[in-house]
N, C-alpha and C positions, 0 to 999 in steps of 0.2 A: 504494500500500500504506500505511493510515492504521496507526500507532502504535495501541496499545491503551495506556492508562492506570489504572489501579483507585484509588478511595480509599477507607479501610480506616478503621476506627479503632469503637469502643465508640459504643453510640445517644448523640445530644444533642451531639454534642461541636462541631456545627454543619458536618459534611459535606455535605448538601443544600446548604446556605447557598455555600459554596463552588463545588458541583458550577454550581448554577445562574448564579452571577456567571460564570463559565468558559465556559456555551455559549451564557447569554441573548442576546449579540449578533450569534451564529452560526443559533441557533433561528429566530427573526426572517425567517431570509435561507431557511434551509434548509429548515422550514417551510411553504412559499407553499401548498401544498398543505391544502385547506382540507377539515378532517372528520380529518385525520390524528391520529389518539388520540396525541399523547405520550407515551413512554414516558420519565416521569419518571427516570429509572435511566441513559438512554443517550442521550450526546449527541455531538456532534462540536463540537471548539473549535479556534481555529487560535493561536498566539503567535511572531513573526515570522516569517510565511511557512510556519511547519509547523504541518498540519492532524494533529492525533489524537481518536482516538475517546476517551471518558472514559465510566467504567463506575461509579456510586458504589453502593458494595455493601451500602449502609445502609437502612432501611426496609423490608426484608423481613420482619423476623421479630418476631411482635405477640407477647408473653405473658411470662411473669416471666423475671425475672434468669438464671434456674437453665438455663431453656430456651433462652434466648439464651446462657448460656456456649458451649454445644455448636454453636451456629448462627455464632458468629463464628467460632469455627474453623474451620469447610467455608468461611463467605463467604472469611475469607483465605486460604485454602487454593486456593481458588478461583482466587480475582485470582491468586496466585502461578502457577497452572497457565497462565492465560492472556494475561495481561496482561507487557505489555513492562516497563515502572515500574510503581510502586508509590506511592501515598502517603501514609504512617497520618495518620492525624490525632487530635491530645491537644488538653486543653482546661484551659490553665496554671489556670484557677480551681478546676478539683477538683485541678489537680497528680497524680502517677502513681499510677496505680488498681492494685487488684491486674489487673484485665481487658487492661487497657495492657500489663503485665508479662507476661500470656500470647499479646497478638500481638506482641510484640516478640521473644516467644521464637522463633514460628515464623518471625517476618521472620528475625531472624537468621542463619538458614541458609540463608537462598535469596543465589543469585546473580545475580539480578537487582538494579536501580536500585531503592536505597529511599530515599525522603524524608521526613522526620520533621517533621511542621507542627505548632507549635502554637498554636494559636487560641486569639483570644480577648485576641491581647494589644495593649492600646491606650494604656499610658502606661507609663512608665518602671517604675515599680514592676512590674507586670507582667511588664517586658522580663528584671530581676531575677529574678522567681521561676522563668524560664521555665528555668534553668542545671540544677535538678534532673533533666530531662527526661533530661541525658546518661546518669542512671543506668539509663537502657534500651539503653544499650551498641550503641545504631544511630552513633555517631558526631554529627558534625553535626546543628544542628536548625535551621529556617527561620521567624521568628515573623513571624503576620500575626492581621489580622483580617477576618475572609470577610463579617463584615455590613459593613464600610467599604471594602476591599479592599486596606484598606491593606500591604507587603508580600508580597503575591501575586505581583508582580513577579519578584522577587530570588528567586523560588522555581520559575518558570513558568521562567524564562534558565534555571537547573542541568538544569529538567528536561528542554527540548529540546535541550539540547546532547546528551544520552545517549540520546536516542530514535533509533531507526535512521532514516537517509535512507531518503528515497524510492527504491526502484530501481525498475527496471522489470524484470520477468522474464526471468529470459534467456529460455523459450523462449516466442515467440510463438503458439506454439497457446494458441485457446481453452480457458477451465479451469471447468468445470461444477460446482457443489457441491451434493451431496444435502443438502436442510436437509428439518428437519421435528421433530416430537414426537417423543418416543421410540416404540418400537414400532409407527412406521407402516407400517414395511418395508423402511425407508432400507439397508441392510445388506443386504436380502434380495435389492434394486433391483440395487447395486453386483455382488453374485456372481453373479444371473443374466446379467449385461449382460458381466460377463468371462468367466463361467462357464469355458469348456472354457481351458485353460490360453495355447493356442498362443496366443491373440490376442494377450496382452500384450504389448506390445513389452519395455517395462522396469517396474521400478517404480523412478519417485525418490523420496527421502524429499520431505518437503513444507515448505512455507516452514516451518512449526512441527514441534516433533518429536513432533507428535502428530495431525496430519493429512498422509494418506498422499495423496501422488497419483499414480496407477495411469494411464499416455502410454496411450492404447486406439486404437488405427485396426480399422477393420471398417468394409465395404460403403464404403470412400473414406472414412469421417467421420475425422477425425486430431485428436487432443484432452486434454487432460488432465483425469480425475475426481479431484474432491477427497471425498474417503470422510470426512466426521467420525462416522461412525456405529460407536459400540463398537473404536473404536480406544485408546481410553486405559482407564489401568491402573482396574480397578472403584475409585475411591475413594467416601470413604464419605457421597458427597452422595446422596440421594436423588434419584432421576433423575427424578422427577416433580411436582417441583416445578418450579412458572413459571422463577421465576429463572435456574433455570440451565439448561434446556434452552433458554433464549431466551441467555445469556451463550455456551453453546458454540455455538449458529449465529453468533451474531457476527463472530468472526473472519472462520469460514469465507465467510459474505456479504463482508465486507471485501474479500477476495482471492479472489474468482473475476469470472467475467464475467456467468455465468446462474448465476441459481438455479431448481436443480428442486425444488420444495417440493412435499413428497407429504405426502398425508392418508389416514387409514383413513378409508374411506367410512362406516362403520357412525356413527364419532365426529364425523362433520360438521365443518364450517370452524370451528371453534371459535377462544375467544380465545386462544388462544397461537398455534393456526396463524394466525391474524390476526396479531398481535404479530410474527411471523419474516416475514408476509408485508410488512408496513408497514417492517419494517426494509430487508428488501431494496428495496423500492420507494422508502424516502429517499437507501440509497446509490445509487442510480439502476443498475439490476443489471436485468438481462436475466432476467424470471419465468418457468415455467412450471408450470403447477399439474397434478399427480397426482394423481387419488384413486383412491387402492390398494381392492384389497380389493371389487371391483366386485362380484365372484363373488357374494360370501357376502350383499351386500344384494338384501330381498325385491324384487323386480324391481315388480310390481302397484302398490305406493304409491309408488313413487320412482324417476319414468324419470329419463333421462341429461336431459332439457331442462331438469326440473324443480329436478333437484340443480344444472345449472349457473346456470340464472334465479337461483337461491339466492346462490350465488356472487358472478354478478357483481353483485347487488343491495348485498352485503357490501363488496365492496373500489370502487364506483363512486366517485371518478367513474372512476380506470384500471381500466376493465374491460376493455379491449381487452387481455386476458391470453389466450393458448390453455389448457384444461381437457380433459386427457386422462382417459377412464377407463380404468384399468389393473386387471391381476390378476398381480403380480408371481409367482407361486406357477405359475400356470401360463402363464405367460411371454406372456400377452395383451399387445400392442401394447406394448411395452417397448421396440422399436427404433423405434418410431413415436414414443414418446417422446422421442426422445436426435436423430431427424430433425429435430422438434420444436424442440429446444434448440440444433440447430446453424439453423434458421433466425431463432432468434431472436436467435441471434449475430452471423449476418449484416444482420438488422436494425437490431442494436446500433450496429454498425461503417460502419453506411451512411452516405455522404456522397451530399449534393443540388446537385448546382451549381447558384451561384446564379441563374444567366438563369432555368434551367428551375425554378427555385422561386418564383421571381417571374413568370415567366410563368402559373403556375400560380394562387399567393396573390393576386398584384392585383386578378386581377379579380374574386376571390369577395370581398375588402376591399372594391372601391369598388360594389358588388351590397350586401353589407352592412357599410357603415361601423359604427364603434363611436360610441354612440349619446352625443348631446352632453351635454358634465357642465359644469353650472352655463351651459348658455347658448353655452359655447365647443367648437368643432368640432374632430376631433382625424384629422389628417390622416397616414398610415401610405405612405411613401414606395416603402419599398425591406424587403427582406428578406436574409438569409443566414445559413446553419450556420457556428456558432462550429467552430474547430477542438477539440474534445474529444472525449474516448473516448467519452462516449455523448452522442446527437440533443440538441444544445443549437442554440434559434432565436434569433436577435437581428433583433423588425421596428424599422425606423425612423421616429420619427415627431416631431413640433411639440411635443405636448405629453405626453408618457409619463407622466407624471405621474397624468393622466385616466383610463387603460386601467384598467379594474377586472379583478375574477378571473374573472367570465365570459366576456368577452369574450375573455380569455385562452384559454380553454376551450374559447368556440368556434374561436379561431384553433390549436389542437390537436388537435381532432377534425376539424376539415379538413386539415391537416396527416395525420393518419390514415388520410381515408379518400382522398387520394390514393397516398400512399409506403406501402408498409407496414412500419410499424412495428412491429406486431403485438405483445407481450410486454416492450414496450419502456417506459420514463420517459421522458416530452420535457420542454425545460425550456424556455417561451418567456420572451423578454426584451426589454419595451421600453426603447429605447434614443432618447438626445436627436437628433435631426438639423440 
């Protein structure tokens, strides 16, 4: 369960600057995955040992002052809805704005972890002027500067000490979460799938107090649904904007095992359903793709091959995704769906001993070696799954160094088409021997 983190603060005040020294060294690693649009806005950072997600809620909103007044207060408003910490960020060389003064207002009442940064400050004078700051009544203030990184440190320590541990959930069933754009049906999914009352076993409230998860057994499946769909009070963000229907998947991908991300067929895989899909697929999350709404498309121009060709042309090279076509409305294959998602759980949770992995890899390895870089031959010994929650490979070999991303790739899609993975992220890794 990663930490969410937000940083807040008025344009310019050099929160990009920040956000990016924070996950650049994590990007890198996290990344491998080559074609992966970035989502400039979300990253994962780790500082001693604790990994969190970091959200910079800056950059969104292009047009004058006036209209950016009303826009920072949804984006804080925001982070405060979701985010574990907080951290505004000021900019000692304009010193406190009136704009400062109005998210300071709103920070002030939240009970949550706030940290007050301010930037920009690189010599003693500076260090000086930075004392005004306390007139925003946050308490404490933390000075750095994010283009040198200099005290970042002494601000990075307060903040993981107040982020929650890691725990692990108490209960061990699987925990499925609806993601998607608004209005694809996600809501619709959830009530026909519990529909008649008796099923539910209980409801627990959910790790946040605004995602519910509904224990559902039926037909043997035994599981926890994470519902983010219209559960929280209408605030007055506009739900159709990017931003924040990709901010409220986040969480929810954070803390489940599969994501079932559903689409309105009429509205095609579009870039935001992109955007939640790429998300889940970096936290390495168990996919499977819905496209609601099958019903109402004209059948003649757009069969089921043609719409899913489309698809996996979109998210290749992991297209090894199941694409259901669904008609939530009148309850087409919706349990076929949720079968669906408990096999991709079980694929998740699959462990390969290593004899029969390597009986399996070697010989397709020494059939097609990985092809010599600069003249030197790169010899791949031994194989085995790491112990982690989700298919992570470690092959071993001479020169690891060598292995490029293809090769990688091909040693993945074998990996594929013998186990099935099916809906799964695999992470291969060469390793020295």
């Amino acid at each position: 369960m990663g930490a969410i983190v937000a940083i807040v603060g008025r344009p310019n005040v050099g929160k990009s600057t920040f956000f990016n020294r924070l996950i650049q060294r994590r990007e890198a690693i996290v990344d491998a995955v080559s074609g992966v649009t970035r989502d400039r806005h979300y990253g994962k950072s780790d500082w001693n040992g604790k990994e969190f997600s970091l959200i910079d809620t800056g950059g969104y909103v292009l047009g004058s002052d006036d209209i950016f007044e009303k826009e920072i207060d949804k984006q804080v408003e925001l982070a405060i809805d979701e985010a574990d910490a907080i951290i505004f960020m000021v900019d000692v060389e304009a010193g406190v704005t009136g704009m400062d003064e109005d998210v300071a207002k709103l920070l002030r009442k939240v009970d949550k972890p706030v940290f007050l940064a301010v930037n920009k400050v690189d010599n003693a004078q500076r260090m000086a002027d930075a004392v005004e700051f306390y007139a925003l009544g946050l308490g404490e203030y933390y000075t750095l500067s994010s283009i040198n990184g200099s005290g970042t440190g002494e601000l990075l320590d307060a903040l993981v000490k107040v982020l929650p541990d890691k725990h692990e959930e108490e209960s061990e069933l699987p925990r499925f979460a609806v993601v998607g754009r608004p209005n694809a049906g996600k809501s619709s999914f959830i009530n026909a799938l519990i529909g008649e009352e008796r099923y539910i076993v209980t409801d627990i409230a959910g790790t946040t107090r605004d995602s519910i998860d509904t224990k559902y057994n039926r037909f043997g499946f035994e599981f926890n649904l994470v519902d983010t769909a219209g559960i929280r009070r209408k605030s007055k963000v506009k739900e159709d904007l990017e931003f924040y229907s990709v901010m409220r998947s986040i969480r929810a991908i954070e803390h489940c095992d599969v994501c079932i991300l559903m689409l309105d067929a009429a509205r095609g895989f579009d870039g935001q359903v992109q955007n939640i899909f790429w998300l889940a697929h970096r936290n390495n999350k168990g996919i499977v793709i819905l496209v609601n709404k099958w019903d109402l498309v004209e059948k003649e121009t757009n069969s089921v091959k043609e719409y899913t060709t489309k698809i996996k042309e979109i998210i290749s090279p992991f297209d090894d995704v199941p694409i259901l076509f669904v008609s939530v409305l009148n309850k087409q294959r919706i349990f076929k769906a949720i079968e669906t998602a408990v096999e991709v759980f079980k694929n998740r949770s699959k462990r390969i001993p290593t004899r029969k992995l390597n009986d399996v890899m070697l010989p397709i390895i020494e059939k097609t070696p990985p092809p010599a870089y600069k003249g030197k031959y790169v010899k791949i010994k031994f194989c085995t799954q790491l112990p982690t929650p989700y298919p992570q490979f470690a092959f071993f070999c001479n020169l690891p160094q060598y292995i490029r991303d293809p090769y990688k790739r091909f040693l993945e899609n074998k990996l594929r088409d013998h186990f099935d993975f099916t809906g799964v992220p695999i992470t291969v890794f060469m390793r020295k021997k």
